[in-house]
DRENPA-3360 file (N, C-alpha, C; in nm, 2 decimals, always signed):
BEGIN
1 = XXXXXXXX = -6.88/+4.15/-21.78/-6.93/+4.03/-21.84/-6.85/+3.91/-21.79 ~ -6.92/+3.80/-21.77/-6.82/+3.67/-21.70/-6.87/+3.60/-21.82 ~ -6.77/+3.56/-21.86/-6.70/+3.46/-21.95/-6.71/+3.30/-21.90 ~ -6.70/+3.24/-21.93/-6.63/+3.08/-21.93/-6.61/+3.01/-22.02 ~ -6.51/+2.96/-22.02/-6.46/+2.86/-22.12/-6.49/+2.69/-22.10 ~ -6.54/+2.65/-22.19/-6.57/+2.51/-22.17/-6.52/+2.42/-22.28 ~ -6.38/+2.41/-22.22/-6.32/+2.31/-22.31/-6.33/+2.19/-22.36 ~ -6.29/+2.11/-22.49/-6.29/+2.00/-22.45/-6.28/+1.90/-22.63;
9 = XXXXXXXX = -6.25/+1.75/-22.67/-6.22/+1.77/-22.78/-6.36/+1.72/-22.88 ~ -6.49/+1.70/-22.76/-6.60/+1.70/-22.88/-6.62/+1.59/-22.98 ~ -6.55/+1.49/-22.98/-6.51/+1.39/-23.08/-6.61/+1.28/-23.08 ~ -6.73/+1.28/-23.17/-6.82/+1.41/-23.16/-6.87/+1.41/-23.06 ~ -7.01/+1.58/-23.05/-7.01/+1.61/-22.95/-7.12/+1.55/-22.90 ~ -7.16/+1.52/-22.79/-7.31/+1.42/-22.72/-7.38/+1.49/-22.64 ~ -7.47/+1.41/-22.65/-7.58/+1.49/-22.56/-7.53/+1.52/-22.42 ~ -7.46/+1.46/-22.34/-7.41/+1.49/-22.22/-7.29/+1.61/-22.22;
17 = XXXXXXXX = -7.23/+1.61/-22.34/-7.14/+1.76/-22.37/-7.27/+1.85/-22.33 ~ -7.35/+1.83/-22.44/-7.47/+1.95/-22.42/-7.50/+1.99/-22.33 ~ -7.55/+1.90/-22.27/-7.63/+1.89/-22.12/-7.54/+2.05/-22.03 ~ -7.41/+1.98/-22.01/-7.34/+2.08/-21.98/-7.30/+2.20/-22.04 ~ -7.28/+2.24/-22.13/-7.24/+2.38/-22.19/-7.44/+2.40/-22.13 ~ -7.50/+2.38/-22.19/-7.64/+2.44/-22.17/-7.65/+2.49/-22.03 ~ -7.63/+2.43/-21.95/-7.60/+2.50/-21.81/-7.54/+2.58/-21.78 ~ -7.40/+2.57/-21.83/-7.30/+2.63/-21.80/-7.36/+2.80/-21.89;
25 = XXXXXXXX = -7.42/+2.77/-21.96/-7.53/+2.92/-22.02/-7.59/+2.94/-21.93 ~ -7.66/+2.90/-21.86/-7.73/+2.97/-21.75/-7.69/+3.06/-21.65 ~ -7.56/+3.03/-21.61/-7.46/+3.04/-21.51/-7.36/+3.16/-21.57 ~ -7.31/+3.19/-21.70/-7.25/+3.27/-21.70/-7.31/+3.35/-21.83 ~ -7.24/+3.48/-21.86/-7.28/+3.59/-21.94/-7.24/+3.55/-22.08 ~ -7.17/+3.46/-22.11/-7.10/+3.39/-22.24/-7.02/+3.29/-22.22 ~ -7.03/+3.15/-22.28/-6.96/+3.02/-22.31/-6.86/+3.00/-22.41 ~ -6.78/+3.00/-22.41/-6.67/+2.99/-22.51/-6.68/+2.83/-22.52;
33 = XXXXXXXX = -6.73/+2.75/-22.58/-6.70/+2.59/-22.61/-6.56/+2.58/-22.72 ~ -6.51/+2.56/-22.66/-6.34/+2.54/-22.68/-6.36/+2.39/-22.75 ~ -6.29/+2.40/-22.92/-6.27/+2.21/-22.93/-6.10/+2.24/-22.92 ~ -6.03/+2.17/-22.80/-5.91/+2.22/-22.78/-5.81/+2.12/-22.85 ~ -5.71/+2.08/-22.90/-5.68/+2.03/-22.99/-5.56/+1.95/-22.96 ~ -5.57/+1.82/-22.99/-5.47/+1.72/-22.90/-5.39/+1.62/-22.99 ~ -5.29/+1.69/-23.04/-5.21/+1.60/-23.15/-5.12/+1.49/-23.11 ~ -5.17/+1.46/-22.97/-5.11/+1.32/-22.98/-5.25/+1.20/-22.96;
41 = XXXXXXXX = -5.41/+1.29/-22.99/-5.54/+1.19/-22.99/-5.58/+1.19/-23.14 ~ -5.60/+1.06/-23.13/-5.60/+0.99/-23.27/-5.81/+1.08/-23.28 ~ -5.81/+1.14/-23.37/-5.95/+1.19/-23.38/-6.07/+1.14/-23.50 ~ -6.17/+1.15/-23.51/-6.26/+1.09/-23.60/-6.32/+1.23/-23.72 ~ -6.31/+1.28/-23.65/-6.38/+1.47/-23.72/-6.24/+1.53/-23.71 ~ -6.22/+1.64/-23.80/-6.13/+1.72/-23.80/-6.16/+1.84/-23.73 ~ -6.08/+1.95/-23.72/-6.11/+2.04/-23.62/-6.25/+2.11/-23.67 ~ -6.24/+2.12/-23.80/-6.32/+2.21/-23.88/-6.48/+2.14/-23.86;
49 = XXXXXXXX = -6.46/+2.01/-23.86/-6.61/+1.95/-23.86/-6.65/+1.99/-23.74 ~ -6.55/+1.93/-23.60/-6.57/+1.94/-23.48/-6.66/+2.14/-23.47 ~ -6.60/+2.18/-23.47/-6.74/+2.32/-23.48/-6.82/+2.33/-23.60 ~ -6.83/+2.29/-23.67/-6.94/+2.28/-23.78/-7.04/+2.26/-23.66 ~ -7.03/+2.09/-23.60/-7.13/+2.01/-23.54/-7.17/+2.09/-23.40 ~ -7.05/+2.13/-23.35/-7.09/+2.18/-23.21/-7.16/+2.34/-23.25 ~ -7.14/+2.41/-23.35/-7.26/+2.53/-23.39/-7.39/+2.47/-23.42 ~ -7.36/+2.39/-23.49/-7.54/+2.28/-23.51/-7.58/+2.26/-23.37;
57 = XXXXXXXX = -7.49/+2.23/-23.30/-7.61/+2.12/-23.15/-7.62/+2.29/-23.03 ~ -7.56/+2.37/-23.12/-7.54/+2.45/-22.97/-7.65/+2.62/-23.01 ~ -7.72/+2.55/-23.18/-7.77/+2.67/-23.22/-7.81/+2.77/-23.14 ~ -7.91/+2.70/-23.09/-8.01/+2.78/-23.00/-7.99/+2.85/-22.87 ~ -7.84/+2.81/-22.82/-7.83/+2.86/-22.71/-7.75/+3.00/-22.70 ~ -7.83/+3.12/-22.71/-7.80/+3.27/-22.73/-7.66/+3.35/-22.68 ~ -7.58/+3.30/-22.57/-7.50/+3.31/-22.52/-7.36/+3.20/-22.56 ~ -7.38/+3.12/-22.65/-7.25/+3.00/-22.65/-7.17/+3.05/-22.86;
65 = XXXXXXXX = -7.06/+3.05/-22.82/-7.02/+3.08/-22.92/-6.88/+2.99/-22.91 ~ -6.85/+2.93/-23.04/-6.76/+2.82/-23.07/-6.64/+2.84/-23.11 ~ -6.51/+2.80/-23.08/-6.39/+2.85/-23.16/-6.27/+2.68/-23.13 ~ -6.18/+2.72/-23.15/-6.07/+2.61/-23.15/-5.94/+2.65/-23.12 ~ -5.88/+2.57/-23.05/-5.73/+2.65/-23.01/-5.64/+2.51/-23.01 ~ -5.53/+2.55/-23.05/-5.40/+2.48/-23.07/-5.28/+2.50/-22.98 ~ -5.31/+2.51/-22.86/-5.22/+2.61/-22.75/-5.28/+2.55/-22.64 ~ -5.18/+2.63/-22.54/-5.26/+2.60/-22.40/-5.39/+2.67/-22.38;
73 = XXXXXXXX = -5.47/+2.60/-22.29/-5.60/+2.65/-22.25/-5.60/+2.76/-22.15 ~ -5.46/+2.76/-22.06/-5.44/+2.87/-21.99/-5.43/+2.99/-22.06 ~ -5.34/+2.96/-22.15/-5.32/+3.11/-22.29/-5.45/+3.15/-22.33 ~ -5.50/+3.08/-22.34/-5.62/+3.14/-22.44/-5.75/+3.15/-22.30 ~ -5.78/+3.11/-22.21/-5.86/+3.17/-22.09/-5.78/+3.31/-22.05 ~ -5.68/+3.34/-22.05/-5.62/+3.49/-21.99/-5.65/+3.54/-22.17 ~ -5.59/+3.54/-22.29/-5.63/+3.60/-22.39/-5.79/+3.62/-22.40 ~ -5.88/+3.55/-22.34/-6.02/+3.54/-22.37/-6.13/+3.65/-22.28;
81 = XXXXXXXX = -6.00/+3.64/-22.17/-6.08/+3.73/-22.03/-6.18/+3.66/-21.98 ~ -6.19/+3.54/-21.97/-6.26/+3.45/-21.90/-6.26/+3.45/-21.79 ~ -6.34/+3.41/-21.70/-6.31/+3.43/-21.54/-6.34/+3.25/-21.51 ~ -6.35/+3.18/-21.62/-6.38/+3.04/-21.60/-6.35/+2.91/-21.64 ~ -6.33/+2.79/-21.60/-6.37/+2.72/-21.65/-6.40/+2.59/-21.64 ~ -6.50/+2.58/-21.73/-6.60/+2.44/-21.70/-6.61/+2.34/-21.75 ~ -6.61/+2.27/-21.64/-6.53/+2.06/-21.67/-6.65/+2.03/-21.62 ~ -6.73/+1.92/-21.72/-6.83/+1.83/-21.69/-6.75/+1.69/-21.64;
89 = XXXXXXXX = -6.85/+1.61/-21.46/-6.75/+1.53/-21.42/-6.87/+1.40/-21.43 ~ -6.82/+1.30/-21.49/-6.91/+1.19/-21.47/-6.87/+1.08/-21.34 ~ -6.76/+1.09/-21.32/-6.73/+0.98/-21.24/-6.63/+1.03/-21.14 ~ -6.58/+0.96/-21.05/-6.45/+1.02/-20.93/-6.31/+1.00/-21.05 ~ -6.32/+0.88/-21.12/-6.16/+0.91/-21.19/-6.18/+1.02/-21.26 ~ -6.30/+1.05/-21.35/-6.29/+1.22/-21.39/-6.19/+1.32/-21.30 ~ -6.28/+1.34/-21.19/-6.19/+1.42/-21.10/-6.07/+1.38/-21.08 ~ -6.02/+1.35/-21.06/-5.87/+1.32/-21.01/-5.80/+1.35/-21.13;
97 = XXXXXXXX = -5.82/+1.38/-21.25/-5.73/+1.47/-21.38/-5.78/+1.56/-21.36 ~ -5.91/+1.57/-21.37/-5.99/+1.75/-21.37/-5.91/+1.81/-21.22 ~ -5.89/+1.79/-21.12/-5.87/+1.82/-20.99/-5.71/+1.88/-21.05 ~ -5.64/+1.79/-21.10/-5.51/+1.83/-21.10/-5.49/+1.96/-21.21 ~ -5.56/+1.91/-21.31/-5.55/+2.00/-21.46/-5.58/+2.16/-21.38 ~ -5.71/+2.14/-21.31/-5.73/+2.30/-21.26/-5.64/+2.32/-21.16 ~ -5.59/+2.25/-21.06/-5.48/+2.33/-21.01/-5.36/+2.39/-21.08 ~ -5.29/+2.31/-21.21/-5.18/+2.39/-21.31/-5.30/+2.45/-21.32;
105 = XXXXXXXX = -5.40/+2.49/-21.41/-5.42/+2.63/-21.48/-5.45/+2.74/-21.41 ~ -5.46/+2.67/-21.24/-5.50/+2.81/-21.15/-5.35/+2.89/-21.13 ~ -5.29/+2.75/-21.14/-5.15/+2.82/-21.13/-5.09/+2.97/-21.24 ~ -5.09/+2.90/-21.35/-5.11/+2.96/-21.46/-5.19/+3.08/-21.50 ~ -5.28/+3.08/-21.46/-5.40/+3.16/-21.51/-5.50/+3.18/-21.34 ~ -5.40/+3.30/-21.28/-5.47/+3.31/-21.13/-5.62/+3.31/-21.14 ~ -5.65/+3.43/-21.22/-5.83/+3.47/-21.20/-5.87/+3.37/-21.28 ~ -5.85/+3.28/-21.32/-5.97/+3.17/-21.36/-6.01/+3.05/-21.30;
113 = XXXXXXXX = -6.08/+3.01/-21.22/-6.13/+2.96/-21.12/-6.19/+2.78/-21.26 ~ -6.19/+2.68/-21.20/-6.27/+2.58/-21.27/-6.39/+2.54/-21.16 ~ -6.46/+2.52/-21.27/-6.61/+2.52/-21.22/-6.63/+2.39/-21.27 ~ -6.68/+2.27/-21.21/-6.72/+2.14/-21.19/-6.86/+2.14/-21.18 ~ -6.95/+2.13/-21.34/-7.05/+2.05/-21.30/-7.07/+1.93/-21.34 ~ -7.15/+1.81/-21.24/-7.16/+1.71/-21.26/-7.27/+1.65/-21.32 ~ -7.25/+1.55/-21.46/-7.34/+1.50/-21.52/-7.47/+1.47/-21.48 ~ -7.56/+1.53/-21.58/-7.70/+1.46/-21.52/-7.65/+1.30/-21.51;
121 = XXXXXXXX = -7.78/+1.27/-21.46/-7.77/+1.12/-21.43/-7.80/+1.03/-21.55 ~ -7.88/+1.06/-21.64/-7.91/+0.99/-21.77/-7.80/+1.02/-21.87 ~ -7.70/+1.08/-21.83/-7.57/+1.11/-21.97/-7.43/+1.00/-21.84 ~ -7.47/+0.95/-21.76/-7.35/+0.96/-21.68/-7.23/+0.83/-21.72 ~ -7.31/+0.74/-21.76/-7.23/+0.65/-21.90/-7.12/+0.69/-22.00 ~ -7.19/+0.84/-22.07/-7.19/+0.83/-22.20/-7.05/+0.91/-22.21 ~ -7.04/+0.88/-22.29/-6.82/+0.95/-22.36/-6.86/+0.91/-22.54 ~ -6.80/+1.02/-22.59/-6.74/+1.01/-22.67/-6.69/+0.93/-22.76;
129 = XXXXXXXX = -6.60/+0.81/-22.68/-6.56/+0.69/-22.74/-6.65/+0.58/-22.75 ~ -6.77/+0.58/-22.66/-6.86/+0.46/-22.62/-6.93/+0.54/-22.75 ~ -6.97/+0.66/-22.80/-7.05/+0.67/-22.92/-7.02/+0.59/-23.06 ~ -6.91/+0.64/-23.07/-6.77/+0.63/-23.19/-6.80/+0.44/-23.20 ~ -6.76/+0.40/-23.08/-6.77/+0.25/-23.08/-6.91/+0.16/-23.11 ~ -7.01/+0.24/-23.07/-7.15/+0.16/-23.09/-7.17/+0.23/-23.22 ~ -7.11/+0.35/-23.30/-7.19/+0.34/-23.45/-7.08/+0.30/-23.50 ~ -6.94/+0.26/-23.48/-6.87/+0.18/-23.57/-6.93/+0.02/-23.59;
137 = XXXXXXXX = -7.01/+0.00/-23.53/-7.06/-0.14/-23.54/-7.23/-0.17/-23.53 ~ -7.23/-0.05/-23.58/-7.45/+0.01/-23.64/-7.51/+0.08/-23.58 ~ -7.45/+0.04/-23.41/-7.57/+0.03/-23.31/-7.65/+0.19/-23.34 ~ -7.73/+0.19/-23.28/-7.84/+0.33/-23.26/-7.76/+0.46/-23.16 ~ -7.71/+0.54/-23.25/-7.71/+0.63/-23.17/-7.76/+0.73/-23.14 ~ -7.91/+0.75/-23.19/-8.01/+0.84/-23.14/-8.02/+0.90/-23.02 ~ -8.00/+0.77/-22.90/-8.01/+0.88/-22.75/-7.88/+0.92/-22.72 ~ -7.78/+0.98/-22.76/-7.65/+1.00/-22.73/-7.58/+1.11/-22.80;
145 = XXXXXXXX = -7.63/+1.09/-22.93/-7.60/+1.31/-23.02/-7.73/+1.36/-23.03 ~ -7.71/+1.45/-23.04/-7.82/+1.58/-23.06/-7.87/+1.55/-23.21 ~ -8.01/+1.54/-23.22/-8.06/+1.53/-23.37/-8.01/+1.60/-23.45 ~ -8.01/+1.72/-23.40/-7.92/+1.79/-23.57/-7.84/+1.74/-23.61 ~ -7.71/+1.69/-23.52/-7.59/+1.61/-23.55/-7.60/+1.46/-23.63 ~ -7.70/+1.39/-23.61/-7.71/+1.23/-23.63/-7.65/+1.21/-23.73 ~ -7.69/+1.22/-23.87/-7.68/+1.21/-23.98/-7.53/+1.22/-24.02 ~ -7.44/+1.32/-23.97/-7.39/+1.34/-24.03/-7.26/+1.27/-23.93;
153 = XXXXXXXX = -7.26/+1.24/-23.82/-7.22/+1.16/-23.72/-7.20/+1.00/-23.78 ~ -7.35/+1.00/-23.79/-7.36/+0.82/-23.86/-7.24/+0.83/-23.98 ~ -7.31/+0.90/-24.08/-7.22/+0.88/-24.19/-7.07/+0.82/-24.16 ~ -7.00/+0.94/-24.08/-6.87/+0.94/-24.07/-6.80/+0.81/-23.99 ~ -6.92/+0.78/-23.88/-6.85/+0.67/-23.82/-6.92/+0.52/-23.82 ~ -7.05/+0.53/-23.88/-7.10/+0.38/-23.92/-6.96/+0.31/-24.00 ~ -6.97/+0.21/-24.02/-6.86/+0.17/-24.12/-6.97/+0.11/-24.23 ~ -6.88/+0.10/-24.33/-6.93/+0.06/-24.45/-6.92/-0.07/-24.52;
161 = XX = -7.01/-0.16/-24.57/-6.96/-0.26/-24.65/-6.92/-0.37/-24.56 ~ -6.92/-0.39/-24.44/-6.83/-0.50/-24.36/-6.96/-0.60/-24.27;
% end
């Protein structure tokens, strides 16, 4: 069975996360979507919501199953038996961390190879933070999370009263 791991911290998760793990289903026999946990990133969801939402947006995809890790991502790809892992790239400065990050983990974790796919073109904008920022201040973020997620996205980061 080929595994891959598809890291990453989800905060929350967008259509362009999607985009990618959904492929990254096509491509291997099971997806591990890693929300991997970064206590020096100031976060909006706690770990717990972060997979609530990413089970919501990832229902339907038969092969993706969700977990969280507080450790290295090397540890837990050799603990996982993954033969993978996959970094969604929007831009060249992407790469140039992704490039480095998979060289330590190849180091680390010989049989796990990183797999680079690159954003469709209609997500190639979109981050995480650019969501967080346009519903901190109303805007529509309909084309950007997965409908299942909206609602409960808005809530948390519309602001209130101001």
């Amino acid at each position: 069975m080929r595994i891959a791991v598809c890291p990453g911290s989800f905060d929350p998760v967008t259509k362009g996360h999607l985009d990618i793990i959904t492929r990254a289903a096509k491509l291997f026999d099971r997806v591990i979507v890693l929300v991997s946990i970064n206590r020096a990133k100031q976060t909006s969801f706690d770990v717990k919501e972060r997979l609530e939402l990413l089970q919501a947006a990832t229902e339907g995809i038969e092969n993706v199953v969700v977990d969280a890790n507080d450790g290295l991502l090397a540890d837990y790809v050799a603990q996982s038996g993954a033969c993978a892992i996959v970094k969604g790239l929007r831009a060249i400065s992407d790469f140039d961390y992704e490039f480095q990050m998979a060289l330590m983990n190849k180091k680390m974790v010989e049989q796990a190879e990183t797999v680079f796919l690159t954003t469709n073109a209609e997500h190639l904008y979109l981050s995480s933070s650019l969501v967080k920022q346009i519903a901190y201040f109303g805007g529509d973020i309909s084309d950007f999370v997965p409908a299942c997620i909206l609602e409960p996205v808005k809530k948390r980061l519309y602001r209130k009263g101001e």
